[in-house]
N, C-alpha and C positions, 0 to 999 in steps of 0.2 A: 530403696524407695521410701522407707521407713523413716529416712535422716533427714527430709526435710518440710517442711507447713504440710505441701499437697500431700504427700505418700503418709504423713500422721492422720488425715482427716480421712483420707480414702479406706485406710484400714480400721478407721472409727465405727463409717458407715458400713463397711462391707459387715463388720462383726454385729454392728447393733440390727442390720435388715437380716442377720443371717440367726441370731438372735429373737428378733420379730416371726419371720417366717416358722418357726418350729411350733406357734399355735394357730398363726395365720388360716391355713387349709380347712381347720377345726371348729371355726370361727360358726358360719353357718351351721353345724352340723350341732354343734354345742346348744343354738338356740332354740333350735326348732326339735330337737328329740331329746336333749337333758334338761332344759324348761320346759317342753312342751308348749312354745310360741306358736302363736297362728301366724301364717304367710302373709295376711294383712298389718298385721302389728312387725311382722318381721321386715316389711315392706317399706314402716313405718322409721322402724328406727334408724333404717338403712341412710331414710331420707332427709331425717333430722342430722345424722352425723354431716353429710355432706353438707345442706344448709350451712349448719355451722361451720364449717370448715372454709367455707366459703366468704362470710362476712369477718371470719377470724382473720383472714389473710392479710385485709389490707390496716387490721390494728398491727400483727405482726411485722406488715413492711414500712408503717412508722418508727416501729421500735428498734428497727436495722438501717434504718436512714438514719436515725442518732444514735444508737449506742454500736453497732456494728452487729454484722451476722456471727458473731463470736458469743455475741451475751445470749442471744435467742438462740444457737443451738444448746448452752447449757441447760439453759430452762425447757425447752424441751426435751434434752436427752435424759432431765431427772421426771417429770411428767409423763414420759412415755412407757415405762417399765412400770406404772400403776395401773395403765387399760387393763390387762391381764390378771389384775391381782384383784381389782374389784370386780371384773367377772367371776369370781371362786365365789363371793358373797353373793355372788345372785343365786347360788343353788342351795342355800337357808332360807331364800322368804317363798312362805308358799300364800302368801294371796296376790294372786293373778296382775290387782288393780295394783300395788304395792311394786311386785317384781318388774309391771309396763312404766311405773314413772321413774325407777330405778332405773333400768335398761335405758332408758330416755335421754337420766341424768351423765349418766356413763357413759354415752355414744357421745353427747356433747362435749364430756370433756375429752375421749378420742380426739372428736374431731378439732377440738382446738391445741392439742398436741400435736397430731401429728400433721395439722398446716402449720405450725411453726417449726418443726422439724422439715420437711419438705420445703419451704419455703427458706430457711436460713440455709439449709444444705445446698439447694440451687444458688442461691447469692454469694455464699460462701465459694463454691466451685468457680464460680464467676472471677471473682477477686483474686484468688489462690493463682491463679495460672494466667501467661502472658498471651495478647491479642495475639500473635504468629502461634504460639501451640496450644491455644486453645480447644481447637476440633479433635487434635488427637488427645490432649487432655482430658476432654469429655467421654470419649470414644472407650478409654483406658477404663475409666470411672462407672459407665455403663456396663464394662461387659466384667468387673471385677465383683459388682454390685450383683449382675443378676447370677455368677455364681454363687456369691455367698446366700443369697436368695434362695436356689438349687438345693443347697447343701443342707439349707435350713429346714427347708420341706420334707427332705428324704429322710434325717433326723426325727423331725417329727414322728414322721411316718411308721420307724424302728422302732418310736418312744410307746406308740401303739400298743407292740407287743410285749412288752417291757413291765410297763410298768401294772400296777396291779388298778382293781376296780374300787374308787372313791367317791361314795353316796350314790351317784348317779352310772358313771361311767371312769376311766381314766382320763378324761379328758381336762377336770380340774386342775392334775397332775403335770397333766402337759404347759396350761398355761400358767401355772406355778416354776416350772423349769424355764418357763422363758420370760416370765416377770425378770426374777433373780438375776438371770443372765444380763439382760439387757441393761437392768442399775449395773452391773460389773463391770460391764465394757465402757458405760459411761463415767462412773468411778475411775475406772483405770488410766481413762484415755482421753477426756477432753480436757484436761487441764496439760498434757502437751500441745494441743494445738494453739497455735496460735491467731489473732486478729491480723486480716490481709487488707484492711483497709483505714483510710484516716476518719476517724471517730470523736465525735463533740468530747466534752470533759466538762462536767456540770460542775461549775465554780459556786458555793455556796454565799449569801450575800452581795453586797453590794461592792463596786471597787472594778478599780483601772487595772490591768497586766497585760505584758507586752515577751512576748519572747525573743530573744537576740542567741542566734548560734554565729558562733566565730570556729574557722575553719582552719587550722598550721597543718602544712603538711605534713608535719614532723609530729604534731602534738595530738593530732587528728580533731576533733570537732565536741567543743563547750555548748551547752545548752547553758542560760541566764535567764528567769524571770524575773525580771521588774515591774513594779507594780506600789500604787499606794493604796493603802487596804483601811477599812474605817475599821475594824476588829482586829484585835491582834493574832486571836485564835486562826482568823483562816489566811495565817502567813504561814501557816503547816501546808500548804499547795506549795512549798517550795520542795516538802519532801518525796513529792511526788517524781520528781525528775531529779535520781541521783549524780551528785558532783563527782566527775572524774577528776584523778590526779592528772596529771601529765606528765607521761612517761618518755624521756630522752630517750628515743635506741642506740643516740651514738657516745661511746664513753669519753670521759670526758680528756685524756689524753690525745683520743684521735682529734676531738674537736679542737685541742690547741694544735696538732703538728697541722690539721687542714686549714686552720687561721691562717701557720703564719704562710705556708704555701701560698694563701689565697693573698699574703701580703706581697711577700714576691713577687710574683705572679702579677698583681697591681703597678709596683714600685718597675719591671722592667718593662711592662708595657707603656707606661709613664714616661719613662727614661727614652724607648725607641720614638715615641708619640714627637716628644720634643725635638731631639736631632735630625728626625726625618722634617721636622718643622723648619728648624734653622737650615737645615739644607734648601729647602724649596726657596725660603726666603732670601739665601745666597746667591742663587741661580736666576731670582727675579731682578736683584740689584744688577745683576753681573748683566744681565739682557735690556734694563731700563738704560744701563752709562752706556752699551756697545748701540743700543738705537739711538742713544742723544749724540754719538761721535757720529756716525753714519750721517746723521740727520743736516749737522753742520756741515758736514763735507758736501752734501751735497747744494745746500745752500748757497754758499761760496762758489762750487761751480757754474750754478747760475746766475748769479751773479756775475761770474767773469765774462760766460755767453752771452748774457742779457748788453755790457758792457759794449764789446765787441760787434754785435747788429746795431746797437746804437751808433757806433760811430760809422760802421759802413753806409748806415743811415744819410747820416749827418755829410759823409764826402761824397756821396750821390746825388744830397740835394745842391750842393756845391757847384759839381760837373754840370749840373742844369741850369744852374743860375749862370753860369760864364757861359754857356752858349749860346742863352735869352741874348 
């Protein structure tokens, strides 16, 4: 599953939600009894993250209609693994009014992480997998995801009793284990995945370019940009799309004995092409002279007959005329 685009991204997500989820649960419980947050202000921030996450999305689904859902999940997968890590700083400020604009600032940038994480992984799933197995692709994707999900929580859970008491509680601890985590997997792993869709390519400057691919089946297929450019500097877009050699796979011994076969092969079909020619044309002369004999013969015959009624003719009208 592992060795292709979908089974690289799937194990991306299952690890970084499995990842997420180990402070996930803690979340609530962190604000309201190790800040001592009120439920109004907790209400509050709850509210803003989604706000924001909400008018974040449709900047994010600009940024994936030109550059691809491949660029915004990096950028989110390195912004996501800092929610957790600036929650640890919110248990050094202790005034009140300080700790609620921070929490504020923190939850918005949550929620503009992880709508572009959410948001490129939906587009991304999209793209990765074909119209016919799409349903069971998703299907795959959901129930892989909310194990890692599972497994993440239950971890948590164990991390509880594990780990020792820091300022507050150990719950610091916990989201400091899955900060880290989360960069890891994203370190690790999104630079195997790849872009499942076609993607603009911002040309700097001004200037004409045209792409021509040429296709052998033997050679397999040339990429060419042509192009006239007013800077010489942005003729480096050529190095963007590396020149392949072209590789013969047949050597070059087979390629002459298959020539001269294919000559052969040429020269006797040639050779039969013609004699079966001259022959038809034999057979036509031989049928035009035996129809032009026939033709006269028969001619002459009527003639004779035609001759022959003419004179019975001729001695009938005779017999009439001496009788008159």
């Amino acid at each position: 599953m592992t060795k292709d685009n979908y089974g690289i991204f799937v194990m991306y997500v299952l690890l970084l939600k499995f990842a997420a989820s180990i402070s996930m649960p803690f979340f609530a419980l962190y604000l309201l009894k190790d800040l001592k947050l009120g439920y109004v202000y907790f209400t509050i921030i709850i509210a803003i993250s989604i706000v924001t996450s909400f008018f974040a999305m449709s900047i994010w689904g600009k940024i994936i209609d030109k550059h691809g859902s491949k660029k915004v999940l990096e950028i989110s997968g390195i912004l996501v693994p800092f929610s957790p890590l600036l929650l640890i700083i919110a248990v050094f400020i202790n005034n009140p009014t300080w700790l609620f604009i921070f929490l504020v600032l923190e939850e918005m940038f949550a929620g503009i992480a992880w709508s572009a994480f959410n948001l490129s992984t939906s587009s991304f799933l999209f793209d990765a997998t074909n119209k016919d197995d799409r349903v069971k692709s998703i299907a795959y994707y959901n129930f892989l995801v909310g194990i890692g999900v599972f497994l993440g929580a239950m971890l948590g859970g164990l991390l509880t009793k594990i780990y020792p008491v820091f300022i507050t509680s150990n719950i610091p601890l916990i989201l400091l284990t899955s900060g880290v985590l989360r960069l890891l997997v994203t370190l690790l792993l999104i630079r195997k995945v790849r872009e499942a869709r076609m993607v603009e390519i911002d040309f700097p400057g001004r200037g004409f370019f045209h792409s021509a691919i040429s296709i052998n089946p033997r050679f397999g297929s040339n990429i060419e940009i042509i192009g006239v450019y007013h800077d010489n500097k942005h003729q480096d877009f050529h190095r963007i799309i590396p020149k392949r050699k072209p590789v013969d796979p047949v050597k070059k011994e087979e390629r002459g004995f298959y020539e001269r076969k294919s000559l052969e092969l040429y020269r006797d079909n040639a050779l039969k092409t013609l004699i079966k020619n001259a022959e038809n044309k034999d057979k036509k002369d031989a049928y035009f002279e035996s129809s032009q004999r026939d033709d006269s013969y028969e001619i002459e015959k009527n003639i004779e007959l035609d001759k022959k009624r003419i004179s019975e003719l001729a001695e009938e009208i005779k017999k009439k005329s001496i009788k008159k």
